[in-house]
C-alpha positions, 0 to 999 in steps of 0.5 A, a space after each residue: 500500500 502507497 503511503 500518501 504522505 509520500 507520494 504527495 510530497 513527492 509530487 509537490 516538486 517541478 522537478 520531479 513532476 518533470 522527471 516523472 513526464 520524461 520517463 514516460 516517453 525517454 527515446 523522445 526526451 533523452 539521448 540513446 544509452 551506451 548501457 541500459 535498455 529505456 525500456 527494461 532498465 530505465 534512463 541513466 540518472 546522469 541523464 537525468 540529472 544533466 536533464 535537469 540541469 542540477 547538481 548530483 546530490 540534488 539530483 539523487 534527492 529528487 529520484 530518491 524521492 520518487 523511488 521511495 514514494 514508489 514512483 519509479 524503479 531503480 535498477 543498478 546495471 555495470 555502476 549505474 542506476 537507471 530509473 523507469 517509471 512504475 507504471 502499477 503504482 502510478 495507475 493505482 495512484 490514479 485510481 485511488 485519487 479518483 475515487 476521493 
């Protein structure tokens, strides 16, 4: 079960509602991989923090965030983190606000 105190301060930030846009379409948003499939893997959290424009940390913070309102998955691959969406959590999420 989602903890929604989480997941909504998760959500109160642009940043994160940006990151969380993105990975719905990352072939659109970020340049191709050398590691890491978009799809199965995620999108490197370098990317995503060159994305933004931020600095490491500040980058971590935001995906950390969104990782542990269970908002997106982490996946470590040779070094890396990649992240993707969690599209089951993001639709119960969706459904539950829908029936407040």
């Amino acid at each position: 079960m989602m903890d929604y105190l989480v997941v909504l301060k998760a959500l109160a930030s642009e940043p994160r509602l940006r990151v969380l846009e993105w990975l719905k379409e990352p072939v659109t948003h970020f340049p191709p991989q050398v590691d890491g499939d978009f799809e199965a893997d995620g999108v490197c959290a370098d990317y995503i923090r060159e994305k933004l424009g931020v600095a490491a940390a500040t980058a971590s913070r935001h995906l950390t965030l969104l990782t542990d309102a269970q908002l997106l998955i982490a996946t470590r691959k040779k070094g890396w983190v990649f992240y993707r969406r969690n599209e089951v959590a993001i639709t119960q999420l969706s459904q539950d606000l829908k029936e407040l």
